[in-house]
C-alpha positions in Angstrom: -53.0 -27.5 -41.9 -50.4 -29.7 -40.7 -51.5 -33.2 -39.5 -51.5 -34.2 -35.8 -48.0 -35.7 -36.0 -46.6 -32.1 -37.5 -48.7 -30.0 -35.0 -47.0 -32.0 -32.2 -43.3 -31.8 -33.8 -44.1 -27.9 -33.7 -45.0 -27.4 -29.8 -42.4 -30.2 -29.4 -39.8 -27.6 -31.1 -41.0 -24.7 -29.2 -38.1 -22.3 -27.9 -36.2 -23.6 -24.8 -37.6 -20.9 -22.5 -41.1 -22.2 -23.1 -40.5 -25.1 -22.0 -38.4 -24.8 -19.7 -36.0 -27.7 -21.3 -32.9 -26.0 -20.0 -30.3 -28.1 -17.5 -27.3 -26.3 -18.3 -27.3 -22.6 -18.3 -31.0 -22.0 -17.8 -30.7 -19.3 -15.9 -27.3 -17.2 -17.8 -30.1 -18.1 -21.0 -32.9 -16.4 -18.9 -31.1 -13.6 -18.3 -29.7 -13.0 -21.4 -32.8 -13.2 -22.8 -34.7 -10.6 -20.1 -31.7 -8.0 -21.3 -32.7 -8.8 -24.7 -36.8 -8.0 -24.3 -35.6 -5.0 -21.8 -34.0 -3.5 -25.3 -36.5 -4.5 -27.5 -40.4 -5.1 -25.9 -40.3 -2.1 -23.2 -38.9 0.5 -25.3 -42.5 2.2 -26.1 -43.8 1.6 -22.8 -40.0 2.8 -21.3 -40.0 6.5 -22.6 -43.9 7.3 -21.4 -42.2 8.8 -18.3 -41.0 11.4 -20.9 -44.4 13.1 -21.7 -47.6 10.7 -19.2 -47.1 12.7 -16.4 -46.5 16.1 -17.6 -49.7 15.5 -20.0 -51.7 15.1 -17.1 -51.5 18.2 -15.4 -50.5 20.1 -18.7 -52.3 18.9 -21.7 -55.5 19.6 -22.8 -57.8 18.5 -19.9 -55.4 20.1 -16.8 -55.4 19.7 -13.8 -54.9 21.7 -10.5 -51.3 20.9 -9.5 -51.4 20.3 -5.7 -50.3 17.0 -3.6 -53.6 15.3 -4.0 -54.4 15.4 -7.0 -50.7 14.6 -7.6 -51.0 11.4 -5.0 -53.7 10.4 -7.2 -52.5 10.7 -11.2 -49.2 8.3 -9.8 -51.7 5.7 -7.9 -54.0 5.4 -11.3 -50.6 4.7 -13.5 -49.2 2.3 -10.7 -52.8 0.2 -10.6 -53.3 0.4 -14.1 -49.8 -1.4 -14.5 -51.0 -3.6 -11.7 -54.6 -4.2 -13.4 -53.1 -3.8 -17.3 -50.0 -4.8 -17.8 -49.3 -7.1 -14.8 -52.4 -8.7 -14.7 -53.9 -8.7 -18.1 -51.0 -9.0 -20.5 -48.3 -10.8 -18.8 -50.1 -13.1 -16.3 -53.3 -13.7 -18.4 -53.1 -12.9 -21.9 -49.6 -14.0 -22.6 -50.8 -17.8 -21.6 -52.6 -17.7 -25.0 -49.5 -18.2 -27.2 -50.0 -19.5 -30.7 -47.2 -21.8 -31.0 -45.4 -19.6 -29.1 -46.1 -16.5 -31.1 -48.4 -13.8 -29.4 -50.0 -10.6 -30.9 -53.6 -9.9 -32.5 -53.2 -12.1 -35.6 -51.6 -15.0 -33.8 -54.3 -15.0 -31.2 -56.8 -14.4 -34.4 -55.4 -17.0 -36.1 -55.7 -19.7 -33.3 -59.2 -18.9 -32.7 -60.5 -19.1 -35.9 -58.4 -22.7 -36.1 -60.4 -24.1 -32.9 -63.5 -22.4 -33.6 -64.6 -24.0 -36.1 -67.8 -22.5 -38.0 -69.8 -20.9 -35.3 -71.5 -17.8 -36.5 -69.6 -15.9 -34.2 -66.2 -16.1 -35.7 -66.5 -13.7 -38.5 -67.1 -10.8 -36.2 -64.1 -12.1 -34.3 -62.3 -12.1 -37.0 -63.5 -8.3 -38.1 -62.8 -6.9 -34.6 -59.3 -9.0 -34.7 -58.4 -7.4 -38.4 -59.5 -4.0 -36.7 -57.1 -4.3 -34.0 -54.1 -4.6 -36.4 -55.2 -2.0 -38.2 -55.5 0.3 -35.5 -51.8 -0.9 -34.7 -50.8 0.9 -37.5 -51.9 3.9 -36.9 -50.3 3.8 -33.3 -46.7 2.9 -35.1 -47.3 6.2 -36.8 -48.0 8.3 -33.6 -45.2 6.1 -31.5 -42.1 7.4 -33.5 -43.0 10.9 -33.4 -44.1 11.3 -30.5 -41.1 9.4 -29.0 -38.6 11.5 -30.7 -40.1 15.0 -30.4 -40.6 14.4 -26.8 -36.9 13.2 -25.9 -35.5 15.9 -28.1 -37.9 18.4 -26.3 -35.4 18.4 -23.6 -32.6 20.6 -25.7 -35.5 23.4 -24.6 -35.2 22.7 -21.4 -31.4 22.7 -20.6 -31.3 26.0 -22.9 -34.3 27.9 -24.0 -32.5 28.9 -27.1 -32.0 25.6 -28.5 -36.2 25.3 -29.2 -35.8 26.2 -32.5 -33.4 23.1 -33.3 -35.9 20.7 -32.1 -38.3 20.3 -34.8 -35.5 19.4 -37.6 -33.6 17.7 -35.2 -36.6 15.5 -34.8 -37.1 14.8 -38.6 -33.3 15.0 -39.0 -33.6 11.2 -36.6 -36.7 9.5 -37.4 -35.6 10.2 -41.1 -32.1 8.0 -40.5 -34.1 6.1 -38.4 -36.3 4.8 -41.3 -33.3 5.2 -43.6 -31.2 2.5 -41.7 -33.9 -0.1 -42.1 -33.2 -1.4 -45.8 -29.4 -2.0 -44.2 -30.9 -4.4 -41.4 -30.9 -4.0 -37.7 -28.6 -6.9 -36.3 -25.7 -5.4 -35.5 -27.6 -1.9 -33.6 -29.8 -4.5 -31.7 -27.1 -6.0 -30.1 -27.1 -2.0 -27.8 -30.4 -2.3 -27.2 -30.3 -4.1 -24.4 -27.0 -2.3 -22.8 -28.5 1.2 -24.1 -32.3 0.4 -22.3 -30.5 -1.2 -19.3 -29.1 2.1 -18.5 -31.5 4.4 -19.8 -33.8 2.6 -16.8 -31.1 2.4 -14.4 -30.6 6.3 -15.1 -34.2 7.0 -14.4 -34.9 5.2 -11.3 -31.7 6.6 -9.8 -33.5 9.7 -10.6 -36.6 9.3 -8.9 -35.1 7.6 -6.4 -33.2 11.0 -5.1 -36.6 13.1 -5.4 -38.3 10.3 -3.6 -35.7 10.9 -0.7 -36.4 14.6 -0.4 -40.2 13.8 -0.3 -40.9 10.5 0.8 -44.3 11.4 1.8 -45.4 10.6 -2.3 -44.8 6.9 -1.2 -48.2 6.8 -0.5 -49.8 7.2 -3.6 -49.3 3.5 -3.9 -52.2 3.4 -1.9 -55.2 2.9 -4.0 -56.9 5.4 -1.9 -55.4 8.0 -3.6 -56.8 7.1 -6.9 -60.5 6.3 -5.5 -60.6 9.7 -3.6 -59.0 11.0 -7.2 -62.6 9.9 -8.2 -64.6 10.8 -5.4 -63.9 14.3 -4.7 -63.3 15.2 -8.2 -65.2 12.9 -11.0 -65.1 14.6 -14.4 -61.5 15.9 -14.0 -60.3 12.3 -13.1 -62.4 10.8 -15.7 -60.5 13.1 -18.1 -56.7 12.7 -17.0 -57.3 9.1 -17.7 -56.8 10.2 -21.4 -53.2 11.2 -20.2 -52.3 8.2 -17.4 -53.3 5.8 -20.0 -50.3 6.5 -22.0 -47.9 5.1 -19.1 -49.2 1.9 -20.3 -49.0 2.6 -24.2 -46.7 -0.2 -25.3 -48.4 -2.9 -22.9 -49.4 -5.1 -26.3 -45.9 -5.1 -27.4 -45.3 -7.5 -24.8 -47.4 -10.0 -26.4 -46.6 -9.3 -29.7 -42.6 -10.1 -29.4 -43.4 -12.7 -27.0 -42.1 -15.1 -29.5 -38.9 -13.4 -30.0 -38.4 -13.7 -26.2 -40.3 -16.6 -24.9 -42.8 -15.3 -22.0 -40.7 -16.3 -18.8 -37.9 -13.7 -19.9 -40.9 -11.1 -20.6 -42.3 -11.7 -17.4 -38.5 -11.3 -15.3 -37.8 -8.4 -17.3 -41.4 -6.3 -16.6 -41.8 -7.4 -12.9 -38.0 -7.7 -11.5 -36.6 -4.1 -13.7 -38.7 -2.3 -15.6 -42.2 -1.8 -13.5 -40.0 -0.8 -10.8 -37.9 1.6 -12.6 -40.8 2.9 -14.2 -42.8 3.3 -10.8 -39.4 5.4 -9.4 -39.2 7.4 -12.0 -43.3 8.4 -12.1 -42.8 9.2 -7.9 -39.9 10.9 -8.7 -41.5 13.5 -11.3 -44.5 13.5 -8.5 -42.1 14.4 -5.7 -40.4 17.3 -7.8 -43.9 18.8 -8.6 -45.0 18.8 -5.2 -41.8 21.0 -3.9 -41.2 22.8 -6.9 -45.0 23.1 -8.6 -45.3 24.9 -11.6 -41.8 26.1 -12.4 -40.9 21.8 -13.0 -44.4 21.0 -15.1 -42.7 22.2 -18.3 -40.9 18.6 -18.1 -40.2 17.0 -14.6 -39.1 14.4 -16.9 -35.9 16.0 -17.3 -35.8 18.8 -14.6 -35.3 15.4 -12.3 -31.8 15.9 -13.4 -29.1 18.4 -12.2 -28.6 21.5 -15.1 -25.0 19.9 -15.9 -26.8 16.2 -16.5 -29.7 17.5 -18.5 -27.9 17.5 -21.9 -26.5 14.2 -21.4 -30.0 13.1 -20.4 -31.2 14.5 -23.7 -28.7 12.1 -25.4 -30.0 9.2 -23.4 -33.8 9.8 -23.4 -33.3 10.1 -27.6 -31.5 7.0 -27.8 -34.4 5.3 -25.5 -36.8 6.8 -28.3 -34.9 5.9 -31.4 -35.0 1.8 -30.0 -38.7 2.3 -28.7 -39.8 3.7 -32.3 -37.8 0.4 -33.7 -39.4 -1.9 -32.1 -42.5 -0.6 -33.7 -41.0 -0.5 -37.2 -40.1 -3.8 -37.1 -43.4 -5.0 -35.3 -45.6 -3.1 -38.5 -43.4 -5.2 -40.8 -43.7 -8.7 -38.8 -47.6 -7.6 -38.5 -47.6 -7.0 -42.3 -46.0 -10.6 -42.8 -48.7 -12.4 -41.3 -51.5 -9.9 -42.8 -49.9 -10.8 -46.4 -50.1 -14.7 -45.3 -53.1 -15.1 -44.0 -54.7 -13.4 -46.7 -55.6 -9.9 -45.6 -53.4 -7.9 -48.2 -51.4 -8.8 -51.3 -47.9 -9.2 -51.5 -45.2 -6.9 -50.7 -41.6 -7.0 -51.2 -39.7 -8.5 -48.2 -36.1 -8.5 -47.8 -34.3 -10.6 -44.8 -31.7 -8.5 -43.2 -30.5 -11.4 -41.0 -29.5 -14.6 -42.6 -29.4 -15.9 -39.3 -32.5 -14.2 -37.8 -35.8 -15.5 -39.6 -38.1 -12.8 -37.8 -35.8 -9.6 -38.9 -37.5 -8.2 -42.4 -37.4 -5.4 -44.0 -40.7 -4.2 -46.7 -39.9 -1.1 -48.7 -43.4 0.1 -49.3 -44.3 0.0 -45.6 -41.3 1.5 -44.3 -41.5 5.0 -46.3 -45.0 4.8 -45.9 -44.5 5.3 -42.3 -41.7 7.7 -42.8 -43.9 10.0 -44.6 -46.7 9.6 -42.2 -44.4 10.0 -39.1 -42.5 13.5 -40.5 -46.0 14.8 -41.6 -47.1 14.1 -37.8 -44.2 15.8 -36.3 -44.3 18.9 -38.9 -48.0 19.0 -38.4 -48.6 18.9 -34.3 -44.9 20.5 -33.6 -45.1 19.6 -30.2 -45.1 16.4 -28.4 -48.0 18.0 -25.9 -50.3 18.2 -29.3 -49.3 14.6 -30.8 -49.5 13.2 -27.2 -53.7 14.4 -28.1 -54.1 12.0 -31.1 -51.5 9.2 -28.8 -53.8 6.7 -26.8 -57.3 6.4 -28.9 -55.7 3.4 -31.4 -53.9 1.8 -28.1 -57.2 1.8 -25.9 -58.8 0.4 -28.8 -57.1 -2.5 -29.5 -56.6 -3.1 -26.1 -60.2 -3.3 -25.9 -60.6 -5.8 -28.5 -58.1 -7.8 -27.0 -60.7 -8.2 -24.4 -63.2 -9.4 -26.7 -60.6 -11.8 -28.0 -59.5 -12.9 -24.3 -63.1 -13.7 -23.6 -63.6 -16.1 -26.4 -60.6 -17.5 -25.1 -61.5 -18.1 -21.6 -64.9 -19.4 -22.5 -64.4 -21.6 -25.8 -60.5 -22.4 -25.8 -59.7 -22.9 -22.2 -63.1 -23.2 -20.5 -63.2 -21.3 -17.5 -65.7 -21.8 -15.3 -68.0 -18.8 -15.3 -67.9 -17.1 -12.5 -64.1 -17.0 -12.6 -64.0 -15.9 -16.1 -66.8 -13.0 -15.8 -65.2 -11.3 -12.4 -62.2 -10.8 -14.4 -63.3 -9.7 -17.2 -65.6 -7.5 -15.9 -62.2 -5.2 -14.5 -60.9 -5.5 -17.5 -63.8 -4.5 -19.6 -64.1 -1.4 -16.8 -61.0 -0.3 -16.4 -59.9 -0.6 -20.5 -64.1 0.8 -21.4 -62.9 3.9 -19.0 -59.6 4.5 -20.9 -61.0 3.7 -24.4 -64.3 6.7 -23.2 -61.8 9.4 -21.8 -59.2 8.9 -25.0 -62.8 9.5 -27.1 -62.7 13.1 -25.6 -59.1 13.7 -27.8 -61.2 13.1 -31.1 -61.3 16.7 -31.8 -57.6 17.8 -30.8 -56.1 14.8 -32.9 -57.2 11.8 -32.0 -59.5 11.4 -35.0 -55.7 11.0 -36.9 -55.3 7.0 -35.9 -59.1 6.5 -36.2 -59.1 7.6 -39.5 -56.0 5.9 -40.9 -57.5 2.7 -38.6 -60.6 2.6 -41.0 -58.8 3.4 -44.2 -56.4 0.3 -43.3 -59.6 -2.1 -41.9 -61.4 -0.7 -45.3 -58.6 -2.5 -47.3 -57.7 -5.3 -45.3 -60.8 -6.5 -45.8 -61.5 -5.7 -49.4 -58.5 -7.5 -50.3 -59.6 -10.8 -48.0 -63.0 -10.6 -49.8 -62.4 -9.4 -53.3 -59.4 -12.6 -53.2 -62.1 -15.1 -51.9 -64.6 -13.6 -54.9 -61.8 -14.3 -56.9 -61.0 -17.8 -56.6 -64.7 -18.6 -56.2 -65.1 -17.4 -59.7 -62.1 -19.3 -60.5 -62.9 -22.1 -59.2 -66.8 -22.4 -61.1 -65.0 -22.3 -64.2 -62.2 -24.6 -63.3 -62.2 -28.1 -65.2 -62.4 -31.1 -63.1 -59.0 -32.6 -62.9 -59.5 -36.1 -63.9 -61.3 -35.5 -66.9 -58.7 -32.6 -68.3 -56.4 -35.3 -67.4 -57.8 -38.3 -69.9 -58.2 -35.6 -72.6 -55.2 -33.7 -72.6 -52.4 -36.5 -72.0 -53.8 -37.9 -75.2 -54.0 -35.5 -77.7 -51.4 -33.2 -76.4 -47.7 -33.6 -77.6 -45.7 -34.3 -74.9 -42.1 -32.2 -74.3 -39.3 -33.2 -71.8 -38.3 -31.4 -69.2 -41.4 -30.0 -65.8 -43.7 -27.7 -65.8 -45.0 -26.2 -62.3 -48.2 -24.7 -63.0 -49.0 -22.4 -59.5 -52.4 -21.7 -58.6 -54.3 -21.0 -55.4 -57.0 -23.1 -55.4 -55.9 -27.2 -55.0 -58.9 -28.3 -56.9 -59.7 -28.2 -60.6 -57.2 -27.5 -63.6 -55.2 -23.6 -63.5 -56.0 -21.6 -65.6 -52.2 -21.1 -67.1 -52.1 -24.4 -67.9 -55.4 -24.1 -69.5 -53.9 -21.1 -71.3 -50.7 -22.8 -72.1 -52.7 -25.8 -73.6 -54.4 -23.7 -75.6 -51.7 -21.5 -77.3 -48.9 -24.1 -77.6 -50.8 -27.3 -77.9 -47.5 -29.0 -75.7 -47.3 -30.9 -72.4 -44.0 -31.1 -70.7 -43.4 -34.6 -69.5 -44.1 -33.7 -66.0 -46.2 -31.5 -64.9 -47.0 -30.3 -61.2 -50.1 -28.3 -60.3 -49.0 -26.6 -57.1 -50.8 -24.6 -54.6 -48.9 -23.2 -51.6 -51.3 -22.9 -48.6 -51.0 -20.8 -45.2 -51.4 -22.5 -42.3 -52.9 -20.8 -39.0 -50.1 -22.0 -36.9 -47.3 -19.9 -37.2 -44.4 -22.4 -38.0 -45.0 -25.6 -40.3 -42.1 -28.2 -40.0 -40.6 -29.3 -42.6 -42.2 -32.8 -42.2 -44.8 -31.4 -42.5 -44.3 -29.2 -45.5 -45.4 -31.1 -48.5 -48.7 -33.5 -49.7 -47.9 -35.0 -53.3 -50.7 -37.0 -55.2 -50.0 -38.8 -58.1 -52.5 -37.8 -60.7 -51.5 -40.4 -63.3 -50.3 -39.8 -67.1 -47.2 -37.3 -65.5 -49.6 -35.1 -63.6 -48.5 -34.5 -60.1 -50.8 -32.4 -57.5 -48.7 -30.5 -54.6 -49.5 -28.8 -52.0 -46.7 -27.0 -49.7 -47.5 -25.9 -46.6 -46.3 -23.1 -44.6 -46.7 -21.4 -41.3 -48.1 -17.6 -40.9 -44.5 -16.7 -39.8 -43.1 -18.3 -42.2 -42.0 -17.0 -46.0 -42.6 -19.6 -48.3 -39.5 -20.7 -50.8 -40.6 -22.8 -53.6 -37.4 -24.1 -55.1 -36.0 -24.7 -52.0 -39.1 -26.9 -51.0 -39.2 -28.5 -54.6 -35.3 -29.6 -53.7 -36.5 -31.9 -51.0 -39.2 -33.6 -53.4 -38.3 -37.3 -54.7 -41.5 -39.3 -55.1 -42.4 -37.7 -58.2 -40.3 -39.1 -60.7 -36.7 -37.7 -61.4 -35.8 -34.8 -58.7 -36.1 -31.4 -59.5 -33.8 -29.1 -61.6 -34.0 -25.9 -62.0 -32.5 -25.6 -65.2 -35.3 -28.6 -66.8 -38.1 -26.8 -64.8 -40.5 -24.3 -66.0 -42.8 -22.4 -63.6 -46.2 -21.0 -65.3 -47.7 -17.9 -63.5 -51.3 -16.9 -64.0 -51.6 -12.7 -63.7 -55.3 -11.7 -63.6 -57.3 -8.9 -64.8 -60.6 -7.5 -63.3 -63.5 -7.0 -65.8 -66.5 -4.9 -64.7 -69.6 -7.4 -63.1 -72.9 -7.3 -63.7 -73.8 -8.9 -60.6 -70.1 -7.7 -58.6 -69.6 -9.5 -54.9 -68.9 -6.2 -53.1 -69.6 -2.2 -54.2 -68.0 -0.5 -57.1 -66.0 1.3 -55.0 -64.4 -1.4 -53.1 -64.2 -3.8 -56.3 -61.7 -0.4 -57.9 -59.7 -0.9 -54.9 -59.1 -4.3 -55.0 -58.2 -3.7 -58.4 -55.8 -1.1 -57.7 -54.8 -3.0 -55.2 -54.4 -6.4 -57.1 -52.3 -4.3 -60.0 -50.1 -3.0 -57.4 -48.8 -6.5 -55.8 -45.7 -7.6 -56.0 -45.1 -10.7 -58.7 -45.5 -14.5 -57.0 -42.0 -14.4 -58.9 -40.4 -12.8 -56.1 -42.9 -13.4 -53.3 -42.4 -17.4 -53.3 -38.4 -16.9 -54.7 -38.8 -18.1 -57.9 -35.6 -18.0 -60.5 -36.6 -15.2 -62.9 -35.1 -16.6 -65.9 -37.7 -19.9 -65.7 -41.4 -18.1 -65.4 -43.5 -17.9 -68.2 -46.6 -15.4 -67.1 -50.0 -16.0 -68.9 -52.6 -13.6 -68.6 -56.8 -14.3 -67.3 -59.5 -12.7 -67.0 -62.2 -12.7 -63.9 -65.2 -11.3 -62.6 -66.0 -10.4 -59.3 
């Protein structure tokens, strides 16, 4: 952890719109900012409109199509945007930045930094860890169903064209993934222009229905949705599994709040988007109630004259390809702070930005979701069956957010409690009522996320613990440094040049330089024991990056320090470094890597069965070579042996 002085210089250096440190051009910034998060945050949450509505009255719970029933479905999705999104995410949740970084793991992280050890923090930290994994399985589901839907409309314009949809659909979302390797700068720069009309398009849309039948107006009314309840419980209970995905993208507004800042967030939702959502929603309602069932194949598109609908295609898949990119990106920035703050091993990551820190790109988790997504699309066909499985992984991290905003409200920012439990009692309601009726889609589908939720929790968490059995065991054999010190710098012959021997725990000798010792009886003149440590703040300032102690006898003990969102760069770091002697060259230096290899336990930490997938999992990591950017042609690797 950074000290006090470093934790200030971070909040100090927090982005412009924070803090509101703006005199000239605040508001040109603002705005170019709210474009920004209009073409990256609300794309999920922006092509809902495609497939919520008509999944209501269509999908596998329908219901009867008639003005009431209609007047209700649009007044649940307007007062859960009101009670959801509004309310919960952008008013309340998004005050409960880490740093200015938002999201499950950020939140997790500054918990368990202000919590200290109360029992209670582990199983915040389990339902935090579940939450993310759950978030993967939703990236999965987003993409397809995204694309299939907005390609869907080809049927609609001309019947004949259904059979082009399905490859059509893989035919994208396989260029889609494709493109990533390449970086996303340049495309993102549309995004914003693209989304901006893409909404403009469909509340222009709904807007001219709304005109024909003004009387759906009402269903702003939150009558509508408690007589929805009234007159006909079970059914309403049920098409909650459908009106919940109008909200479906509602996290992504905390999770790239630190791209954004949350003032532009806030402009974007409330001033453009809600609105142009809520038009386009009355719209579809209005259409239904003149035309009825000849429209509920997709009043989505049948809003738009014959001659429009093709170009609407066009528009709606564009919409889809930047709301399924935002989730790409957001599983590789999730992954990032999984590998940092020690949840799985290292991956590969490749900055496609040199100017953009937060664009990444990890090879193994971007054709992992490739697969995953084409297998979805070729598997349910339609966007009706995915939209089955859609909804189950959202609703449940949305209700662990609640868990999360409660120890928030109570421990971080101490709410009195009368405040605190009225509003979270409509949140635990209103998200324990959607989370119930998505439970219902477990047989059609919506055992998929569940089940790829578990498999990714089940790992996540063996990796945390098998690492933390790891360096335990490491660390009981470790030799105290002081006495190594005496011994060694005595008997040893001493080489020129440094030796950086890495290791993760910043007490006792490594065991490479044990090893090293041991087979080439040399010292080099210098020698640096360094550990690199994650800090739960997401950005550590430079001033704060490094803590040297002088060991004595050429032995140097550093520790750099880094921030969750940040990747660490060893050389780089080592550059800055001139208390220890002689500054650092590469060429004279000599890094020493330590690769372990499991050996069955007699007494193991955790079951067989979890201990083989650590190992697999530990075999299959990518080299601290790479990961911390070390020049290949100056590590020495030296291999150890551990139980667990």
């Amino acid at each position: 952890m950074a000290d006090d002085g470093s934790t200030a210089t971070a909040t100090g250096s927090s982005s412009p719109q924070l803090t509101g440190h703006m005199p000239h051009g605040h508001e040109s910034g603002l705005v170019k900012l709210a474009v920004g998060a209009i073409g990256i945050v609300f794309g999920d949450i922006g092509t809902s409109p495609l497939y919520a509505f008509r999944e209501t009255f269509a999908g596998h719970h329908p219901l009867t199509l008639d003005a009431d029933h209609i007047l209700g479905v649009i007044s649940l999705m307007f007062w859960s945007m009101m009670l959801v999104v509004t309310l919960k995410y952008v008013t309340i949740i998004m005050r409960a930045d880490n740093k200015g970084e938002g999201g499950s793991l950020a939140l997790l992280a500054l918990i368990n930094s202000q919590s200290g050890t109360r029992k209670w923090t582990s199983g915040i930290i389990l339902m935090g860890v579940f939450a993310t994994a759950l978030f993967y399985g939703d990236s999965m589901i987003t993409p397809a169903v995204s694309v299939l839907s907005a390609v869907e409309g080809l049927a609609v314009y001309n019947p004949r064209l259904e059979p082009l949809i399905l490859p059509a659909a893989v035919m994208i979302l396989f260029g889609l993934f494709s493109i990533q390797r390449g970086g996303t700068n340049k495309v993102a720069a549309l995004f914003g222009p693209i989304m901006l009309l893409y909404f403009c398009v469909i509340s222009t849309l709904g807007i001219i229905s709304i005109v024909q039948s003004p009387g759906i107006l009402w269903a702003l009314n939150p009558y509508w949705a408690v007589m929805f309840f009234v007159t006909d419980p079970m059914p309403a209970f049920l098409a909650l599994g459908s009106v919940v995905l109008a909200v479906t993208g509602a996290e992504a507004l905390y999770a790239d709040m630190g791209h954004f800042g949350r003032n532009p967030i806030r402009v974007s939702w409330l001033v453009f988007v809600l609105p142009a959502l809520m038009l386009n929603y009355m719209g579809q309602g209005a259409l239904l109630i003149r035309e009825g069932m000849p429209a509920l194949d997709s009043p989505f598109y049948n809003l738009a004259p014959n001659a429009l609908q093709l170009p609407l295609v066009g528009l709606a898949t564009l919409a889809a390809i930047i709301a399924s990119q935002a989730v790409i990106s957001g599983a590789f920035s999730v992954t990032q702070q999984a590998i940092q703050l020690g949840f799985m091993p290292r991956l590969r990551i490749s900055h496609t930005s040199a100017s953009t820190a937060g664009q990444i790109y990890i090879p193994f988790i971007n054709w992992a979701l490739m697969t995953m997504v084409i297998l979805l699309v070729l598997t349910f066909q339609t966007s009706s069956n995915l939209t089955s499985a859609y909804g189950i992984a959202v609703t449940g991290a949305m209700f662990i957010d609640n868990v999360l905003l409660t120890v928030v409200l109570f421990r971080l920012w101490k709410w009195h409690w009368a405040g605190a439990v009225a509003l979270l009692s409509v949140f635990y309601i209103v998200d324990g009522a959607y989370f119930a009726a998505n439970l219902t889609k477990i047989p059609d589908g919506g055992w998929f996320p569940l089940f790829i939720g578990f498999v990714i929790f089940t790992m996540l968490t063996t990796w945390s613990r098998g690492r933390k059995l790891m360096i335990e065991r490491m660390r009981e054999s470790a030799m105290p440094i002081p006495i190594f010190v005496a011994s060694a710098a005595n008997s040893a012959v001493r080489v020129s040049g440094t030796a950086v021997f890495m290791t993760s725990s910043a007490d006792g000798v490594p065991h490479a330089l044990l090893h090293n010792l041991k087979h080439n009886k040399v010292l080099h003149e210098r020698v640096i024991l360094l550990t690199v440590k994650i800090s739960d703040d997401p950005v550590v300032p430079d001033d704060g990056r490094c803590q040297l102690e002088d060991l004595g006898r050429g032995f140097f003990r550093l520790v750099l320090n880094y921030g969750f969102m940040q990747e660490p760069d060893v050389p780089a770091a080592l550059k800055r470094i001139h208390e220890c002697g002689q500054s650092f060259k590469m060429m004279d230096t000599s890094f020493f890597l330590a690769r372990q290899t499991l050996l069955p336990s007699s007494h193991p930490g955790m079951a067989v069965w979890r201990e083989k997938i650590f190992a697999w999992m530990l075999r299959n990591a990518e080299s601290a070579m790479e990961f911390f950017r070390l020049p290949t042609n100056r590590v020495v690797e030296l291999g150890s042996q551990v139980e667990i």
